[in-house]
N, C-alpha and C positions, 0 to 999 in steps of 0.2 A: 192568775185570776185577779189578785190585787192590782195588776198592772194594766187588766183592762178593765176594772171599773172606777180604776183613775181616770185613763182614758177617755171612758163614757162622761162621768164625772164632770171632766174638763169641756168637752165638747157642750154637753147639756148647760155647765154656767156659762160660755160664751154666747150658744144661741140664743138663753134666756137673757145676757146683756145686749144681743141686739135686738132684741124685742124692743126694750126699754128705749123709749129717745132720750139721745145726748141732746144738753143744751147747748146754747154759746159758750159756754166754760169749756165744753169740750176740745175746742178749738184754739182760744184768744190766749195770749199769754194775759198770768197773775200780777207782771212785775208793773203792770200800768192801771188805773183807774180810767172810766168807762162814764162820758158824760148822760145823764139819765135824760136829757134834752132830745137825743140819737136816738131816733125807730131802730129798734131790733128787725131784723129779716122777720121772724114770726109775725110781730106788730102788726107786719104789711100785708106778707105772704098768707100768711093764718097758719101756718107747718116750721119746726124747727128746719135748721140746713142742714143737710141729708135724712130728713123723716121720709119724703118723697122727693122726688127728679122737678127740678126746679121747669116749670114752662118759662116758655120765651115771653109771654105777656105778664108773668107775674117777676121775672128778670127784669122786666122794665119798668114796672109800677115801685118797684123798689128802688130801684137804681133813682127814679125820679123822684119818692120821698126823700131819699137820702139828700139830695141836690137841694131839694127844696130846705131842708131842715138846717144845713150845715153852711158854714159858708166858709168850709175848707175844697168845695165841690162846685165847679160848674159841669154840664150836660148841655150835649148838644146832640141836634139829629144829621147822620152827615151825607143822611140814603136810605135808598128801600133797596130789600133783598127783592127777589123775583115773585116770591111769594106777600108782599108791602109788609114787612116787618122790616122797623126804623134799625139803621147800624148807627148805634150809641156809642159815643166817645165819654169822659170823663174826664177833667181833668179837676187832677189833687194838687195841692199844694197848700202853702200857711196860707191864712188869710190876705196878708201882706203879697205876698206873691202874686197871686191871683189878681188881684185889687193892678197890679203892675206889668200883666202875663205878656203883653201883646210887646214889652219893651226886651222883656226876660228873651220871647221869643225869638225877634229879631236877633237881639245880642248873641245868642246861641248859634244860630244859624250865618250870622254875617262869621263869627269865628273858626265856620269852616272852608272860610273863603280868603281868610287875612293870615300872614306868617308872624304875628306877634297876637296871637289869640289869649288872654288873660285866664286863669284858672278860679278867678274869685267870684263865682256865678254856680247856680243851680247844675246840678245833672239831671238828665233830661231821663227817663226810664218809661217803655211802652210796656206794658203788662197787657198779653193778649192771652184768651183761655178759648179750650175747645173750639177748634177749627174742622176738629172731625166730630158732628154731630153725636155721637155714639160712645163719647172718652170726656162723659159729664161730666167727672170729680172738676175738673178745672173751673166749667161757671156756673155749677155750683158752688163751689169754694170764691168766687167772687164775690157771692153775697156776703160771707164772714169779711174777705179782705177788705170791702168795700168800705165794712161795719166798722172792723178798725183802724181804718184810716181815718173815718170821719170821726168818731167817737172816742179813743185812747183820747189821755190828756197825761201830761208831765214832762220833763224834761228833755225824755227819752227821743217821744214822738213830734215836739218840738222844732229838735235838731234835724228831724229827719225832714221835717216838710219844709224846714226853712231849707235846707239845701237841695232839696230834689224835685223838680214836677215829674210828677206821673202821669202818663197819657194814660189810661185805665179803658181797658175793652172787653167789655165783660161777657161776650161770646161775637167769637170770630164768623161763627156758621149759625145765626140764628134759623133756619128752615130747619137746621137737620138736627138741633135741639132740640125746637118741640115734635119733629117726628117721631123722636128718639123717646123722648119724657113721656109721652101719649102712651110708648110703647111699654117703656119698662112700670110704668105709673097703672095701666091695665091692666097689665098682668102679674100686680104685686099680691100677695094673701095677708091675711092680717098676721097671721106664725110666717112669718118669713121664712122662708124654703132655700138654704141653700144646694140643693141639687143640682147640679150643672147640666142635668137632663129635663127641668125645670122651665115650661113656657116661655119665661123669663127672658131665661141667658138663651133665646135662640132668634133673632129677630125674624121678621118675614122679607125676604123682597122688596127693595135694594138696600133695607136697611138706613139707621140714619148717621151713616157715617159724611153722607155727601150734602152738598143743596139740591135744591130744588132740581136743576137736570140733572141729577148725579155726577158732577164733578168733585174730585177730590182738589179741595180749595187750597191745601198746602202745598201745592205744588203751582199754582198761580200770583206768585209774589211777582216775579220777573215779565210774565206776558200779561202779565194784568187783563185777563178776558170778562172776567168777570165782576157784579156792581158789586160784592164785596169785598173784591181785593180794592178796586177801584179808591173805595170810601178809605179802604187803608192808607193803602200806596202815598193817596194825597196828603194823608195826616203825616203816613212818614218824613216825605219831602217836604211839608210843612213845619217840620219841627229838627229832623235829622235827629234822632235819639242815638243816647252811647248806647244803651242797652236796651233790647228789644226780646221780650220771654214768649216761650210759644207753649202752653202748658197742654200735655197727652196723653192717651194711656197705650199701654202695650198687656200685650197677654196677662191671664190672670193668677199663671206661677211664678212670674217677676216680681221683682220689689220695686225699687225706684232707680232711676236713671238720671243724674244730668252731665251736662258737659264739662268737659273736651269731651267729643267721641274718640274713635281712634285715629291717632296721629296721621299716620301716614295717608288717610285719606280725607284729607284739607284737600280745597283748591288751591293751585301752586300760586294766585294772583292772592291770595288770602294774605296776608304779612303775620310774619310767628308771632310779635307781640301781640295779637290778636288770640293765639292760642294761649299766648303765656298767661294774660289777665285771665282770661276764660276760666285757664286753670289756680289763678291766687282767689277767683270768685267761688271757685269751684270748694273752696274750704270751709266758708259760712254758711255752705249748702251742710257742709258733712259737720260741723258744728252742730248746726240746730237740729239734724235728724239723729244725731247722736244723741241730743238731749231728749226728744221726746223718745229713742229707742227704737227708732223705725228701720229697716234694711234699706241699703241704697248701693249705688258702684256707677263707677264712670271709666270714659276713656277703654271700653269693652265693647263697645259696637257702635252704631249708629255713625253719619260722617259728616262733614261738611264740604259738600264737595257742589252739588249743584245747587246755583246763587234762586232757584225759585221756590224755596222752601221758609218758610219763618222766621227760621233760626240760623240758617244759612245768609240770604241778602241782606242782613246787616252788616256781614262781614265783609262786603263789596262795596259800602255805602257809609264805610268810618264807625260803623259802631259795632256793638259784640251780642251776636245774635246765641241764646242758649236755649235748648231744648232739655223739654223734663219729660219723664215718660214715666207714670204710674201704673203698677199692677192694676186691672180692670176687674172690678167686682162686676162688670157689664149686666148691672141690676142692684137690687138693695143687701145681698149678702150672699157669696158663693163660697164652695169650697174651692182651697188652694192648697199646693204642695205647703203654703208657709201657714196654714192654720185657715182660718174662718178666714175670707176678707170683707168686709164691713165697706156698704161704700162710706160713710161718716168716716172711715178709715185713710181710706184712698181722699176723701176730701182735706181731710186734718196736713195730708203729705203736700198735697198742693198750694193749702195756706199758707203752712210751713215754710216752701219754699218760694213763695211769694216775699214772703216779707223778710227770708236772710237773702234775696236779691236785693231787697230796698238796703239792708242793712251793709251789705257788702259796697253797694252805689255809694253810700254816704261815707263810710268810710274810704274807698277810693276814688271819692269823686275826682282829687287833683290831678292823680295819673290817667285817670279812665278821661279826662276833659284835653288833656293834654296828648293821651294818644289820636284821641280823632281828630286834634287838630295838625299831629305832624300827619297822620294819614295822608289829607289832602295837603299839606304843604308840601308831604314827596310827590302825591299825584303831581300836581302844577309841576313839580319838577320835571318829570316823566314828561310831563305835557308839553314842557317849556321846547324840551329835544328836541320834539316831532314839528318842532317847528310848521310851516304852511302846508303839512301834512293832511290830509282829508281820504277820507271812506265814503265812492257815491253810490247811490245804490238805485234801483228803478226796473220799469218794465213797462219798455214803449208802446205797449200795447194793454196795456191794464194799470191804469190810473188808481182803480179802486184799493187795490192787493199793493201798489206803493205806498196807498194813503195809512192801510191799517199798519203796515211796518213803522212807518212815521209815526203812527199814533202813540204808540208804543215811546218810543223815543221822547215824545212831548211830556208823557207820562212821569217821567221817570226825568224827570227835568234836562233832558239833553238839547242843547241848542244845533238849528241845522238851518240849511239853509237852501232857496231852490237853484236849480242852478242856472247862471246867465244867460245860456244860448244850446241849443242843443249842438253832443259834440259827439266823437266817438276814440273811444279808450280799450284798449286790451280784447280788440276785436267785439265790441258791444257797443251800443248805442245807446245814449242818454239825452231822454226827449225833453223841453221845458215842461213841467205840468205831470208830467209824469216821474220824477226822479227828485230825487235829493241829497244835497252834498254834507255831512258831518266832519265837524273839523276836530282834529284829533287834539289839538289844544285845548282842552276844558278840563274842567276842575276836576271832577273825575274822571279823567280818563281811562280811567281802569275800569268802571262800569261798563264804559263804551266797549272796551278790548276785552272782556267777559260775554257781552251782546254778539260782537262779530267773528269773534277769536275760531281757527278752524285746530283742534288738539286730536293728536292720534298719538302723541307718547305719556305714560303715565307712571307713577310711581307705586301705587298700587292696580289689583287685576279685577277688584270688587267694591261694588257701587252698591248703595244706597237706593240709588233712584238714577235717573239716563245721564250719560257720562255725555254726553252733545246737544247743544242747543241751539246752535246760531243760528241768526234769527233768518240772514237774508236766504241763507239755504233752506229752512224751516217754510217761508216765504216764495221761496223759487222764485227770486228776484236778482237780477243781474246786478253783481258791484266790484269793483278795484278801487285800487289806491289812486288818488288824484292829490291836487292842490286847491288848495282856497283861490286860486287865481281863475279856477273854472265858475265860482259860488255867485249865485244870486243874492238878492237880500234873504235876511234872518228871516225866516217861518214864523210869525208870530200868532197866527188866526189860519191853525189847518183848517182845510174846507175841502170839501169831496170833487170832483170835478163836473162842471154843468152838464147832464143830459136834455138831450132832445134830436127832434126831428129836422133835417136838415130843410124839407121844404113838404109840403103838401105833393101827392102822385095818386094819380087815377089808375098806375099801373099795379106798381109793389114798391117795396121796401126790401132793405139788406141790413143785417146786423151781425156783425165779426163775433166768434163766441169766445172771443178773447177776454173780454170783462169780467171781473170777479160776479159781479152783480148780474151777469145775462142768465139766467137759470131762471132770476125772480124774477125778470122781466120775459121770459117765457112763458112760463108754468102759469104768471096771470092773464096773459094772453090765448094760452088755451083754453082757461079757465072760462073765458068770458067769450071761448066758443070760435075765437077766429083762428081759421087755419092757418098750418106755417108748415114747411117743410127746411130740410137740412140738407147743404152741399155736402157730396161724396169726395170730389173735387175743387182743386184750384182753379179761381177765373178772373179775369177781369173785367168792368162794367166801369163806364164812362171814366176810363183811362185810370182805373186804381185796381190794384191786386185784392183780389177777398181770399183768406184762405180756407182748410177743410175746417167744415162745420161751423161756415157763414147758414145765419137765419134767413130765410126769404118768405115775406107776407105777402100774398096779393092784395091789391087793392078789390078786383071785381072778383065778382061770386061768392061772397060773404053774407052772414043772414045783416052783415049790417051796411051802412052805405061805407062809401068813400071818405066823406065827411067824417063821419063818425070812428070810422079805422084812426084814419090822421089823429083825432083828438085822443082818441086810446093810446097810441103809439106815443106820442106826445108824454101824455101824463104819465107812461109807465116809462120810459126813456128818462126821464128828471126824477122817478124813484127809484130806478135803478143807476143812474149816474153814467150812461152809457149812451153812443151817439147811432141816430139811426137814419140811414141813408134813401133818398126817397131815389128811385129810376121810373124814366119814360119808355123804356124800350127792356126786351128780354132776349137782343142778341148782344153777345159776350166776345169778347175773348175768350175762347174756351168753351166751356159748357153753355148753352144757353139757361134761359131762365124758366122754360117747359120742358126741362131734358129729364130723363126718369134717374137724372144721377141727384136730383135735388129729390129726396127723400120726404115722405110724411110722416109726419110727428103726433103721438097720441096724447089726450092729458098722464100724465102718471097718477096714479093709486093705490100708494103704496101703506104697508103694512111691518112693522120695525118685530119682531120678536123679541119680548121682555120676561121678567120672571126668572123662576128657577132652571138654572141650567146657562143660563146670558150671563154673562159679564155686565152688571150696571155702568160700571165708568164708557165702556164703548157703547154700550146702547144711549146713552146721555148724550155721549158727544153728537150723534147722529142726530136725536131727538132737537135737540142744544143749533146745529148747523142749519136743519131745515125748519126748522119752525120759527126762530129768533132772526137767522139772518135770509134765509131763500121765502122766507113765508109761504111753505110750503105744507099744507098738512098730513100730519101721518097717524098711522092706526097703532097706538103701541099695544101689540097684540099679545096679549098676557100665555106663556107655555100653557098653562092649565087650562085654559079654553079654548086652546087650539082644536081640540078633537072637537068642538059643539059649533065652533066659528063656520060661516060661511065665507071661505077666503077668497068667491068668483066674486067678491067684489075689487079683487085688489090683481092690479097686473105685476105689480113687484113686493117680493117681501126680502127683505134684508136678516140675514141670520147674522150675529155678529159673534165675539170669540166666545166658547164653547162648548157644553157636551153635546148639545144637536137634542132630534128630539126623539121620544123611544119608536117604538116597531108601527103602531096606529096611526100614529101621526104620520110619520115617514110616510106609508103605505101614498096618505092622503096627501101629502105633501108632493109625492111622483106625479100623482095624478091633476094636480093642480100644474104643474108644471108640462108636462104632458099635453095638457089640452092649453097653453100658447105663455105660461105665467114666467116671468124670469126671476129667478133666485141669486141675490147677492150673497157672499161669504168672506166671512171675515177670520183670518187667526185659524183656532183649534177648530172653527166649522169643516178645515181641510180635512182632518181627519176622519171626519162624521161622513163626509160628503163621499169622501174616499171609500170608507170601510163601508157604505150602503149602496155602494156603487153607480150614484149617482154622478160624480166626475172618475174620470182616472188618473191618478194623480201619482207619477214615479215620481219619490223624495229621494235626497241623495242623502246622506246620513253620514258625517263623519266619523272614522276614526281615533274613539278618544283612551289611551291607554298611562294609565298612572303608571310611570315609572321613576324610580326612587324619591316614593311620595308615603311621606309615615303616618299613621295614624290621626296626628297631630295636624300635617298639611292637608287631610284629607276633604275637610269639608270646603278650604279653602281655594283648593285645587279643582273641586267639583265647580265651586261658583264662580272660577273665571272662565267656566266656557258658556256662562249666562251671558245673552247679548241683553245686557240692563235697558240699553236706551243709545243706539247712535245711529248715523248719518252715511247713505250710503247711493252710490251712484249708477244710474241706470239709462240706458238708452230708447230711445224712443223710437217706432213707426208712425210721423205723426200723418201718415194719411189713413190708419188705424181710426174705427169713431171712439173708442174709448180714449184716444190722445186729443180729441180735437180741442182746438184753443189753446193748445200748448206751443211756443212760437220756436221754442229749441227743441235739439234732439237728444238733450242731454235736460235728467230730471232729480235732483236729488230727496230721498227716499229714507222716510223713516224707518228703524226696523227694531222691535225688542224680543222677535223668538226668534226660535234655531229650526224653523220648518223651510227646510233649502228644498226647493223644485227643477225636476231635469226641466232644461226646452224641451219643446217639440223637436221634430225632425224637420218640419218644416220651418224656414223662419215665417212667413208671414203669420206664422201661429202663435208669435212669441213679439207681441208687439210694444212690451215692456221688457228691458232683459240688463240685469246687471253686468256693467263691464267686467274686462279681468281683471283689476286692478281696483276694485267698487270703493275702498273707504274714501270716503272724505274728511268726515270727523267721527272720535268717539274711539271706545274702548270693546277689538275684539278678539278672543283667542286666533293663533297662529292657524291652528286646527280649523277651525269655522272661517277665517280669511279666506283657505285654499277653498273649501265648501264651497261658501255664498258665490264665486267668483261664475261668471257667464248662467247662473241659475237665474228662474224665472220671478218675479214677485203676484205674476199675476200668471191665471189659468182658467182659461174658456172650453165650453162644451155648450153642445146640444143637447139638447133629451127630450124628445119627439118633438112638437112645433116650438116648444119652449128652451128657456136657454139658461145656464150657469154662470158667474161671473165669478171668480174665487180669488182673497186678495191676503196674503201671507202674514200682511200686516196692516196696521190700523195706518187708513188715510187719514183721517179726520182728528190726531192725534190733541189732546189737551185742548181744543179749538182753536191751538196755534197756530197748528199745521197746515197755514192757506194753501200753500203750492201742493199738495195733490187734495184737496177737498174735490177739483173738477173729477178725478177717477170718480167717482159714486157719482155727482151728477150726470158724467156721460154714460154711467152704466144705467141711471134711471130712464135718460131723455131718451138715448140711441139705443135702447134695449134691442130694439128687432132690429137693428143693423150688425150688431155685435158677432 
């Protein structure tokens, strides 16, 4: 009895101390004085840091007194998120510095380019928080950091600004910040409730872990798609930081976590000294959380293996990327196995390990300055080898889908080059205007050889996140190894390639569905009412080859004139960047140009299914492809109003990965389909679609049996027949309309679950179909190799006049994934050919 009303006891004074707000003392260390000149967060904000969930406008009202007040602070705006909230940079330093930054800057930067680089100069430190909306202790805990950077005064903090800028970013994910803040901010009570069954800790649909399309932004370091990597990316390149922190939170039974993760799963391109400092930084971490007595462990999980994560591409780019990952009060106080967690709690952890990163910098500045600059002096070595070495990459027939690969590349400071003349290499052709040469000699060449690298041996069997990236197979873009003797001049001013209309025709027009861009230039042409129809068929017209799923407009029987087509055609042709062929005659080669193999095309009307039961990141990407790049609109049609919705407005609804929808819905869902509607499917939708017997779908299911595997190996034994994230190869029927615009027969195919599909019996059934031999890149169990091997990725049916489209895995992957994005658009345009 005494033992539980200590218990009680205990529990009752902790809840009643998180009633009570903690001040800044809560926080700041004591061994420095505090200039009273320096706004407090409160001053600004009106609430201490963690009373409530910081918003993204009152993050910035402060950020900018602080600038204003100090002149250890400049602030700049360096962009708008998608939602126009400005992504704020900072930079800290002594006065002196700053007053100097633009010299600092250069000198820092030309050091990673020079073999006698000097160590008597600042270290460079990015301090980034909260990238996943949802894991606030981080910019929260910005507001303290911020406070004492600018305000400490004495020797301590002195030393530290005179050696070090800090790039300071005090939310990586402003949208999903204050989605997040709105949320747990609403639904706080004045007795704070830690109950984990509590309104609270449960958010709604999709939650504000992502931006604004629901992308998870940690994983866009490397493809840079989005305007907030963007804004980064460029700061990084702009500065090249030794150390770049990405602060997190994880579950709310955890303690704290920083880096090393576990060893053995680095990237092999990663250099050990890399790990090694990682782990000497790794001790000022366990320092300072010893002193305030807080739980912590590293080098237990998490990896460094793929370069598009935070904490990962520094380590490809000369400096030492460390991830922190805090217990998540995911609200203002929940219960945990380790007691109350207080978020004031989890914010103190974050401070904490903010500022023994700064402390650890300044104390290794010499070595940590010194390792990134032999980094790149061994790159240039590497580089020096590969001597007139070159990587060209292209696709003679879609200009656009080279341009975004290159984009990337420019990003991310790689020089390239176009190339001189078109030629042909390793049975491919490489057009001028459409292709481009990289030359394997640049300063980082390890960046480059991370970007194109194709890896199917590994040292470990378990990832983090997808063990495959390359970009040009990502792309579906043809490339080999060439010479700089083939290169154009330097790319300096990428530029899209010019559309337009070849000439004015009283007859019709043709358009190859080869272009990345022809979909937008479709979908507005239907729009605005003029007919078009699709070849079934290969033909030729005035001595040039069109292949399947050439566009053909009439010029006559339109509600508009002739005139008026040409100028539409025109000005959509130059927004979509694609070339459009005018003909006086509709006899061919081949098909003609009245033959009933040229098919009619309907507008699409589509309808995205969202909410609970959907997967947010792939209903985003979709949301994300057609709306931002096809300008395409679509219905994100909420699960819960599915049964009230009237869905005969829409000819297509896309389910994406999934539990599908219950018994009334389905019902309604047959019958929408039934009477002519086409339903796309995505991932786990297979199963849904399967068991309501809407498709029929044989899985082929390997064989997975543990043998002498202990206890101990067991969980790790289970997750290497998780396929994480790799690259895999598939053949093609491109006279298929779900293939059309694809110029080979060969398509390489993202894939991260283990849903293996028999063929048909028929092939023309099976118009997508992994070879026997599929990987290309990436890491997959022996057992699932033999699987995946001649299985389907895609599976068609009918179901009364309407039709199924079912795709195993996500096309549309991270928005990187150009080279199958066309599958969902031909499943949208060519629905009733399918």
């Amino acid at each position: 009895m005494r033992r539980i009303l200590l218990l009680v006891l205990t529990v009752l004074t902790t809840v009643s101390f998180s009633q009570n707000q903690v001040d800044l003392s809560y926080y700041l260390p004591q061994d420095v004085t505090y200039n009273p000149n320096i706004p407090t967060p409160k001053s600004v904000i009106g609430h201490e840091v963690g009373e409530w969930h910081i918003t993204h406008d009152k993050l910035v009202q402060y950020m900018y007194a602080l600038a204003e007040a100090s002149d250890r602070i400049s602030i700049e705006d360096r962009g708008k998120t998608f939602e126009d909230r400005p992504l704020l940079l900072l930079t800290i330093s002594s006065p002196k510095n700053l007053s100097n930054i633009k010299n600092i800057q250069k000198a820092h930067v030309d050091a990673t380019q020079s073999d006698n680089a000097f160590t008597d100069r600042p270290i460079v430190v990015y301090q980034g928080f909260s990238i996943h909306g949802n894991e606030p202790s981080g910019s929260n805990a910005s507001l303290a950091a911020a406070y004492y950077l600018a305000a400490a005064q004495g020797q301590k903090i002195d030393d530290l600004l005179k050696n070090t800028v800090i790039l300071f970013d005090p939310s990586f994910n402003p949208d999903g910040l204050q989605r997040f803040a709105y949320w747990a901010n609403t639904n706080r009570s004045q007795n704070l409730n830690p109950d984990p069954n509590d309104r609270e800790y449960s958010e709604v649909w999709p939650g504000g872990r992502t931006n604004h399309y629901w992308f998870d932004m940690n994983r866009d370091w490397l493809p840079v798609q989005l305007p907030e990597s963007r804004a980064r990316i460029k700061t990084f390149h702009d500065w090249m930081p030794n150390i770049l922190t990405d602060h997190h939170e994880m579950g709310t039974n955890s303690s704290f976590f920083f880096q090393p993760g576990i060893p053995s799963r680095t990237h092999p391109l990663t250099p050990q000294m890399n790990q090694d400092l990682t782990k000497q930084i790794a001790a000022y971490h366990a320092k300072a959380f010893d002193k305030i007595g807080s739980l912590y462990y590293s080098e237990e999980s998490f990896d460094d293996f793929y370069y598009g994560k935070g904490s990962t591409f520094p380590d490809i780019n000369g400096g030492i990327g460390i991830l922190f990952e805090q217990a998540s009060s995911r609200g203002h106080i929940q219960e945990s196995d380790n007691g109350l967690l207080t978020f004031p709690f989890t914010i103190r952890n974050q401070f904490t390990a903010a500022l023994s990163t700064l402390e650890a910098a300044n104390a290794m500045r010499k070595d940590i300055l010194s390792y990134q600059s032999n980094f790149f002096k061994n790159s240039r070595s590497e580089a020096k080898k590969e001597g007139n070495k070159a990587i060209v990459f292209g696709d003679e027939k879609d200009a656009a889908r080279t341009y975004h690969m290159a984009e990337i590349l420019n990003r991310h400071n790689i020089k390239f080059h176009e190339v001189d003349n078109d030629f042909e290499a390793d049975g491919k052709r490489f057009k001028k205007g459409y292709s481009y040469i990289v030359p394997k000699n640049q300063n980082n060449t390890r960046l480059i050889n991370a970007m194109f690298e194709k890896r199917t041996t590994f040292q470990d069997s378990l990832f983090y996140d997808i063990s495959a990236w390359s970009f040009p197979l990502a792309f579906n873009l043809d490339y080999t190894e060439t010479t700089t003797a083939k290169a154009g001049k330097v790319v300096s001013n990428l530029q899209f390639k010019t559309g337009g209309v070849s000439s004015k025709s009283d007859y019709g027009y043709l358009v190859e569905w080869h272009e990345y861009y022809t979909p937008k230039f479709l979908y507005a042409l239907l729009d605005k009412g003029i007919r078009a129809r699709v070849s079934q068929k290969q033909f030729k017209a005035n001595g040039k080859s069109y292949d399947y799923g050439t566009i053909m407009i009439p010029a006559q029987n339109q509600d508009k004139s002739a005139s008026e087509i040409y100028t539409i055609l025109n000005d959509l042709a130059k927004e979509s960047h694609l070339s459009v062929d005018a003909v006086s005659t509709g006899l061919n080669d081949g098909i003609d140009l009245g033959s009933n193999n040229f098919r009619p095309l309907e507008l699409p009307k589509i309808a995205l299914l969202v909410g609970d039961g959907m997967t947010s990141y792939d209903a985003g990407e979709i949301w994300h492809l057609l709306d931002t790049r096809y300008d395409i609109p679509v219905t994100k049609l909420d699960t819960k109003n599915f049964s009230r919705a009237d869905i005969s407005r829409y000819n297509t609804i896309i389910m994406v990965n999934g539990s599908g929808l219950n018994e009334g819905n389905t019902k309604k869902l047959q019958s929408w389909i039934t009477s002519g509607g086409t339903l796309i499917g995505y991932r786990r939708a297979l199963n849904y679609l399967n068991s309501k017997k809407l498709l029929k779908i044989e899985f082929k299911k390997p064989k997975v049996v543990a043998k002498n595997i202990s206890r101990e190996q067991a969980s790790d034994f289970r997750g290497a027949q998780v396929i994480g994230g790799a690259i895999f190869e598939a053949k093609l029927d491109r006279s298929h309309p779900i293939n059309f615009g694809y110029k080979n027969d060969k398509l390489p195919m993202f894939r991260n679950t283990t849903l293996f599909v028999k063929p048909d019996k028929n092939s023309y059934n099976n118009p997508i179909q992994y070879t026997e031999n599929p990987l290309l890149s990436g890491y997959i169990s022996k057992q699932n190799l033999d699987s995946i091997s001649k299985t389907v990725p895609l599976k068609l049916g009918n179901y009364g006049r309407g039709n199924i489209v079912a795709f195993t895995d996500n096309t549309n992957f991270r928005a990187f994934w150009y080279g199958t994005n066309r599958l969902l658009m031909n499943a949208i345009f060519f629905r009733e050919d399918l």
